[in-house]
C-alpha positions in Angstrom: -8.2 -22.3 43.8 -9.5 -25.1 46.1 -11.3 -26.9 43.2 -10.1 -28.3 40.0 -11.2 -26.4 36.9 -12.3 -29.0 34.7 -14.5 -26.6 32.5 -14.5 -23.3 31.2 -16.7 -21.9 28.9 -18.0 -17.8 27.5 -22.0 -17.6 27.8 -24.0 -15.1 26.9 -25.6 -13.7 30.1 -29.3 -14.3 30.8 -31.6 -13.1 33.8 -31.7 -16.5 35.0 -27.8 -15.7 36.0 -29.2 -12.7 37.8 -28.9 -14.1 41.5 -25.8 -15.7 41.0 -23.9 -12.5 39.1 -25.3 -10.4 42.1 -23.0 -12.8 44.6 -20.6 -12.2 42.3 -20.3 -8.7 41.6 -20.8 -8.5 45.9 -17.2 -10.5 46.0 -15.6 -8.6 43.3 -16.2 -5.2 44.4 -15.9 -4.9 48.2 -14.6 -1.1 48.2 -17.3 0.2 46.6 -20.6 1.1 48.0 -23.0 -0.2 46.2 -21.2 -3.2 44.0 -24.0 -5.2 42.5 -26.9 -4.1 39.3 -30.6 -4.4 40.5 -32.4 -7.7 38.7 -34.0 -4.6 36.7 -31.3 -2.6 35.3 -29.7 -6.2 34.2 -33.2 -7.3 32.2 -33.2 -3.5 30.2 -29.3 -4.5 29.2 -30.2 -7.5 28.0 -33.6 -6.2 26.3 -31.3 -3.4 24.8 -28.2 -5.4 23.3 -28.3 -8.9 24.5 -25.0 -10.2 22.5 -22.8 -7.1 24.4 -23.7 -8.9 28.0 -21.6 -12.3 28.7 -20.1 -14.4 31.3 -17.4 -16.7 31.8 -18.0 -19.6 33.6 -15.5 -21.9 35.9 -17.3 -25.6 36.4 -20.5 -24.3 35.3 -20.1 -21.1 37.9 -20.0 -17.6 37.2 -16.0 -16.3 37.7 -16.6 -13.2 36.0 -18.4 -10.7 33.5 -18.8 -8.2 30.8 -21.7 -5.5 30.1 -21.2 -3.2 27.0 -23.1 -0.5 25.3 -23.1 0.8 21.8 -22.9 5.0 22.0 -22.2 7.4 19.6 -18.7 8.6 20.6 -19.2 12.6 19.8 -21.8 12.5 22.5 -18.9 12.0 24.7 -16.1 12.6 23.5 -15.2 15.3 26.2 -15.4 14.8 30.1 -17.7 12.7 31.1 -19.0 10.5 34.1 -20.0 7.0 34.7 -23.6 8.7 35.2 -24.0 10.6 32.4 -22.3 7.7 29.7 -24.8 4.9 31.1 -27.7 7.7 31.4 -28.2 7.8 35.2 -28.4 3.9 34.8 -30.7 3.4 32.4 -28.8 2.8 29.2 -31.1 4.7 27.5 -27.6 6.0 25.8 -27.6 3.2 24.1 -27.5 3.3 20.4 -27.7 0.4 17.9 -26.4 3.0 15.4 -23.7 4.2 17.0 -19.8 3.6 16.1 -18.3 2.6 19.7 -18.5 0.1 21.9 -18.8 1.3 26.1 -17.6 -1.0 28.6 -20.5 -0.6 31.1 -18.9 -3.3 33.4 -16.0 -6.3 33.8 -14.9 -8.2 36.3 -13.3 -11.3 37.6 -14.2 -13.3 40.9 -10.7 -12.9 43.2 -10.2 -16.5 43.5 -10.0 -16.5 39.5 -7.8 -14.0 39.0 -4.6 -14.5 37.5 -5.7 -17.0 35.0 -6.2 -14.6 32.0 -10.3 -15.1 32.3 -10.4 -11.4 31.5 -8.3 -11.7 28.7 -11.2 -13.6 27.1 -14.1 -11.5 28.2 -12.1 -8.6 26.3 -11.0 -10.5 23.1 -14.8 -11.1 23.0 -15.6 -7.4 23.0 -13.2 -6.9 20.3 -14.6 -9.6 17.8 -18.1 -8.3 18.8 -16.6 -4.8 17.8 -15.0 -6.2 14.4 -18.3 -8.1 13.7 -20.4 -4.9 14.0 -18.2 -2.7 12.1 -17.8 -0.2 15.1 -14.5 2.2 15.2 -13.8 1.1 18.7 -14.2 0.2 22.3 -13.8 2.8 25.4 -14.3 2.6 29.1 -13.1 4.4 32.0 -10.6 2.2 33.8 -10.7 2.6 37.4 -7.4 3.4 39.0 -7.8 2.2 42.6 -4.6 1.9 44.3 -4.1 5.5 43.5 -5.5 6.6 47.3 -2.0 5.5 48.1 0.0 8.2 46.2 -2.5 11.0 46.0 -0.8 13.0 48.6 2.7 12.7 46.2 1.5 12.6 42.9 -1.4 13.6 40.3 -3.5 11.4 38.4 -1.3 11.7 35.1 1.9 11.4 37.2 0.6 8.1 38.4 -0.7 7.3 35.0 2.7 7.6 34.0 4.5 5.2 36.9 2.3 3.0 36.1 2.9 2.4 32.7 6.9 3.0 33.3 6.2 -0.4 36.0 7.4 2.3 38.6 4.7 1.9 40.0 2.2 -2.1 40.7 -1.6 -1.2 39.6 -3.4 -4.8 38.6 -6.1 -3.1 37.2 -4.7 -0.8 34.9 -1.4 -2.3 34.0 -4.2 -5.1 32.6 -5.8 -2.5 30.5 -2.8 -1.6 28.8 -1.1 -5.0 28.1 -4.6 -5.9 26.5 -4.0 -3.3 23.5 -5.7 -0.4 25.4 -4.1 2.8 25.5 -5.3 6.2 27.8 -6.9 8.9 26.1 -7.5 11.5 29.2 -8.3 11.2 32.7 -11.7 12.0 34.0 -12.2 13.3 37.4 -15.1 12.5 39.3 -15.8 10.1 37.0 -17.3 6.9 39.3 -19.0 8.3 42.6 -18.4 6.5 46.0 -14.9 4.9 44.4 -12.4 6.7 46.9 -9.8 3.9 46.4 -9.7 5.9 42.7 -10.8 8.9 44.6 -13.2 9.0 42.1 -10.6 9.3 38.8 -10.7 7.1 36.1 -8.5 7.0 33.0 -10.7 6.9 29.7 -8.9 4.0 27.6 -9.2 2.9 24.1 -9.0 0.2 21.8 -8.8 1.0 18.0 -10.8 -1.7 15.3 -8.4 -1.6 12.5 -10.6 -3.4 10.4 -13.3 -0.4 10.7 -15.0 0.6 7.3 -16.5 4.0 7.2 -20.4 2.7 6.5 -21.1 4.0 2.7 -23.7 6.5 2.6 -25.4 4.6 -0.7 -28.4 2.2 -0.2 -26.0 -0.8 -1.1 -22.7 -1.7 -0.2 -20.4 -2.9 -2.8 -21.4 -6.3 -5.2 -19.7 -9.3 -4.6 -21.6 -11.3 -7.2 -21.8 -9.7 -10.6 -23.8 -10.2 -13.8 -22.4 -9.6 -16.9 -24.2 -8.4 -20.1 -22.0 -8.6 -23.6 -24.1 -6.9 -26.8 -23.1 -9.0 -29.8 -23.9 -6.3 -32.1 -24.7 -7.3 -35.9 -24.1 -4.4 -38.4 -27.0 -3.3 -40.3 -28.5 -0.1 -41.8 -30.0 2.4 -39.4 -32.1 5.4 -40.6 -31.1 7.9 -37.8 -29.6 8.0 -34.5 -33.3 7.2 -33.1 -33.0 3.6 -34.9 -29.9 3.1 -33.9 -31.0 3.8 -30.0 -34.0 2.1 -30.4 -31.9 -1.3 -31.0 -29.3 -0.5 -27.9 -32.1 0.4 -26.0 -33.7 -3.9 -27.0 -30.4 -5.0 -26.0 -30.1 -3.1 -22.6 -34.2 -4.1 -21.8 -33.0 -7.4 -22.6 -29.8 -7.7 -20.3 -31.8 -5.8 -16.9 -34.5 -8.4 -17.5 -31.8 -11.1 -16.8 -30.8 -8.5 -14.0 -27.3 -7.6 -15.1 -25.3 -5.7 -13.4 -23.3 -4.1 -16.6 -24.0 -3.8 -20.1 -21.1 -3.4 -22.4 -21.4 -2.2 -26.0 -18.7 -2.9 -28.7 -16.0 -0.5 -30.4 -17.8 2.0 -33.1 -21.0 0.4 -32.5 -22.6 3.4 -34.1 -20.4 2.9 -37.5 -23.4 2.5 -39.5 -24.5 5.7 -39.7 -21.5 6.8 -41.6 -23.3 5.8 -44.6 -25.3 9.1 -44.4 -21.5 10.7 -45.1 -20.4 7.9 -48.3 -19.9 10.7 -50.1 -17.0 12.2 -47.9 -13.9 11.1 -47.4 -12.7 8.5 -45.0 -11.3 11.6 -42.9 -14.3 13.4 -42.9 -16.9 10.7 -42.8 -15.5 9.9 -38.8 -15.4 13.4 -37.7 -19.6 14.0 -38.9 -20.0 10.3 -37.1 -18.6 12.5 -34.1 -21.4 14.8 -34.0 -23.7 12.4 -32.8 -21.7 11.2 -30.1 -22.6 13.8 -27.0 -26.7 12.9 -27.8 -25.4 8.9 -27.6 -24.3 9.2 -24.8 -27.1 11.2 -23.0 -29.3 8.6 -24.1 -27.1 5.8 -22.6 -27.0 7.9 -19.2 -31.0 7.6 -19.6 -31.4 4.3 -20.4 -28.8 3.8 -17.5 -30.9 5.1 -15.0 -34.1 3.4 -16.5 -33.4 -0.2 -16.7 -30.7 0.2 -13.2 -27.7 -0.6 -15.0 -24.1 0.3 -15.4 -23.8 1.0 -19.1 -20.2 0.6 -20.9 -20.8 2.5 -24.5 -18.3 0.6 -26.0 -16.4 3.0 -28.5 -17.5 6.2 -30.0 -15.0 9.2 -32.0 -14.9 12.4 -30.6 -13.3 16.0 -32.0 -11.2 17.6 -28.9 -10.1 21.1 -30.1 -8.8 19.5 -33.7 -8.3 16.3 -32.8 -9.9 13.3 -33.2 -10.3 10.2 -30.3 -11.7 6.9 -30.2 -12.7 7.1 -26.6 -16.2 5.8 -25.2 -18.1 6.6 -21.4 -19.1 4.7 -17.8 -23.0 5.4 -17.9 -23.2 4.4 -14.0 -26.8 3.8 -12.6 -26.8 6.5 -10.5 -26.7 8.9 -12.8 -22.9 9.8 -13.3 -20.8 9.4 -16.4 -17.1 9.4 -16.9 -14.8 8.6 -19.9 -12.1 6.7 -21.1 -9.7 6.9 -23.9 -8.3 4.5 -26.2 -4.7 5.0 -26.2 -2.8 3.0 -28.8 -4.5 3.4 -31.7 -4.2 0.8 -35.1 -2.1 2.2 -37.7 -5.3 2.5 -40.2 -6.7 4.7 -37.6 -4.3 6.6 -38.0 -3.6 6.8 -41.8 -7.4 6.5 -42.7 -9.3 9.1 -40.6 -6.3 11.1 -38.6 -7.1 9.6 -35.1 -4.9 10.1 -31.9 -4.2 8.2 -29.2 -5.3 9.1 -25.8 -3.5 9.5 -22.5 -5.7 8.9 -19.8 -5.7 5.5 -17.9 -7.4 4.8 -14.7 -10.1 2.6 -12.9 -13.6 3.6 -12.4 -15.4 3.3 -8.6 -18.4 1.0 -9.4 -21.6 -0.4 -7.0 -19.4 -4.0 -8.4 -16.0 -2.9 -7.7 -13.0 -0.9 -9.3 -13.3 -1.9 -13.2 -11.2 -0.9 -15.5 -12.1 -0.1 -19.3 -9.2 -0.9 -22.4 -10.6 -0.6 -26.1 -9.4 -3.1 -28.7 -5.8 -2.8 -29.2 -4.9 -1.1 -25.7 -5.4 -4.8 -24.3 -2.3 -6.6 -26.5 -0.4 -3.9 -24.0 -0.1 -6.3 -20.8 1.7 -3.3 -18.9 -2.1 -1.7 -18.6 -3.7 -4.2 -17.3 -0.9 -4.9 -14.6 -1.2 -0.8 -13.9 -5.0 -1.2 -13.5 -4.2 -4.7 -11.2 -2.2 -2.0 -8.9 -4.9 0.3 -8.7 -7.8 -2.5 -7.0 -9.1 -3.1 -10.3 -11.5 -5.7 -9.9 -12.9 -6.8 -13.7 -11.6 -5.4 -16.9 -14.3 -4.4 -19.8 -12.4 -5.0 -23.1 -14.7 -3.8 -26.2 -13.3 -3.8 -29.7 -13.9 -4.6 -33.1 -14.3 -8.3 -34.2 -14.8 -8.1 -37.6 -15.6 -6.0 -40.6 -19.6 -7.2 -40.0 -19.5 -8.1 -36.0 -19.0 -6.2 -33.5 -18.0 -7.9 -29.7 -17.1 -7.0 -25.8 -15.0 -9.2 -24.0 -14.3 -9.0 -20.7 -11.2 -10.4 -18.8 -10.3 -10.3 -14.9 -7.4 -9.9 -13.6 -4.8 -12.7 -14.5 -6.8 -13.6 -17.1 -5.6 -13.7 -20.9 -7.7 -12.3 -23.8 
């Protein structure tokens, strides 16, 4: 270096850089036959995928640059050639949608090499590759003081020298101590580059922070509304009544656009009083048949009003026994249910009820959540299981009192 670097600073390329770059690219490439990018094949990058074309610049002067394409890695996933990957030059194989990033191009001036500038250019490429959720980046790294062993050695035997340090190659032993690692060797890969005689080694770099992009309209929440029915008991005629007024309460709670609406335990209590003349025993099982059309309705109103729907508490005959268990109405469309699973001892010595053994967390358009009636939440050991699973909010609904009935909610780390 003759001159003090008092500045250096990553730009995004522009076509006002074009003349300059083109001196550039004309010093960094001397072996090859024709080093530089016409002014017009520079202008469709940058009208294509302007933040994947940069420069680093030494006192305000270009010392080096970077030009990447997105493609869609089973396209070429085989053998393929610097002709084919960049479509005979006319990046029309780029695609915004596809899940790797190509390095079309990178290079450093000679006189600033050995000052880790490339270091930079690729530790940009990799937060541009985290920041658009792509799986990776891949180029094929030229190897171009192979032309000196060819005669002794084939291209994965030099491959392998180099990466043993048997063997001095700049260009690829910079590759590999920037994360990279080789996937295959293509042959005839850049045409004209006989220092490489025309080889190139495909090299990879894996984004661990890659998330498969969900197939649903909408990722996951991060902000979440919460609905909680305070449900007053009164007398309903039917099971119509009854839905009519959980059907006020969930118009009411998408209105505020709510992400969840949870009901309370045995909600539906009131019309036991159809059965008074029963026993206690009895009474809860008949309550039971209109469980399966309550919670078709929920799945409806669900749907309807774009809500997740927690039914709070319902019983339900399995075989011959009896369970206080309730169901996830998700919004788009599916239903699962939960158990409660330490049940009060007058459950037990009043109507026969068992406790359930099922205890999970439910996949939501919010997050994991995880569902505990009543008494299953004095139990800390559940809510630490559910912590373990990802659970992100826990729905709590249970009986208040003989007239109200209330949800609560807790998240994790929370007490009730």
């Amino acid at each position: 270096m003759k001159n003090k670097i008092e500045n250096i600073e990553l730009d995004f390329l522009t076509i006002d850089d074009y003349q300059e770059l083109k001196r550039a690219m004309i010093v960094a490439y001397q072996t090859l036959p024709n080093p530089y990018w016409e002014e017009s094949e520079i202008q469709t990058l940058l009208n294509k995928f302007p933040e994947g074309q940069i420069v680093i610049k030494v006192n305000g002067h270009i010392a080096g640059c970077a030009l990447s394409i997105i493609i869609d890695h089973e396209q070429f996933e085989e053998q393929h050639t610097y002709k084919i990957v960049t479509g005979n030059y006319t990046f029309e194989t780029h695609n915004k949608r596809g899940d790797t990033l190509y390095g079309v191009d990178v290079f450093i001036k000679p006189e600033f090499r050995g000052l880790r500038l490339g270091r930079r250019l690729y530790d940009y490429r990799k937060e541009l590759c985290e920041k658009l959720n792509l799986k990776g980046i891949e180029f094929g790294g030229r190897i171009p003081n192979y032309h000196k062993y060819e005669a002794d050695l084939s291209p994965k035997e030099y491959i392998e020298k180099v990466k043993s340090r048997e063997i001095p190659d700049p260009v690829l032993n910079f590759q590999l101590s920037n994360d990279f690692y080789p996937v295959r060797v293509l042959k005839g890969y850049l045409e004209g580059d006989k220092a490489s005689n025309e080889y190139a080694v495909l090299l990879k770099w894996d984004n661990i922070y890659y998330e498969k992009p969900s197939k649903r309209a909408k990722d996951i929440k991060r902000v979440v509304r919460l609905g909680l029915v305070q449900w007053q008991m009164r007398p309903y005629k039917n099971i119509n009544e009854l839905m009519q007024q959980a059907e006020y309460f969930v118009d009411t709670l998408s209105e505020y656009k709510s992400d969840f609406a949870l009901f309370p335990e045995f909600f539906n209590a009131p019309l036991m009083a159809e059965f008074n003349k029963l026993g206690e025993a009895e009474s809860i099982r008949k309550l039971a048949d209109y469980t399966t059309a309550i919670v078709q309705e929920f799945s409806k109103l669900s749907i309807s009003y774009n809500i997740n729907i927690i039914t709070g508490s319902l019983p339900e005959v399995v075989g011959d026994n009896l369970y206080n268990v309730g169901y996830l109405c998700r919004r788009n469309g599916s239903v699962e249910r939960y158990e409660k699973l330490h049940i009060t001892p007058d459950e037990l010595k009043a109507w026969g009820m068992k406790g359930g053994n099922k205890l999970q967390t439910y996949d939501t358009d919010c997050g994991k959540i995880g569902i505990l009636i009543c008494n299953d939440v004095e139990f800390p050991e559940l809510s630490r299981l559910l912590s373990d699973e990802g659970m992100d909010i826990l729905f709590v609904p249970f009986l208040y009192s003989k007239w109200i009935f209330q949800g609560a909610i807790l998240r994790p780390g929370t007490s009730h």
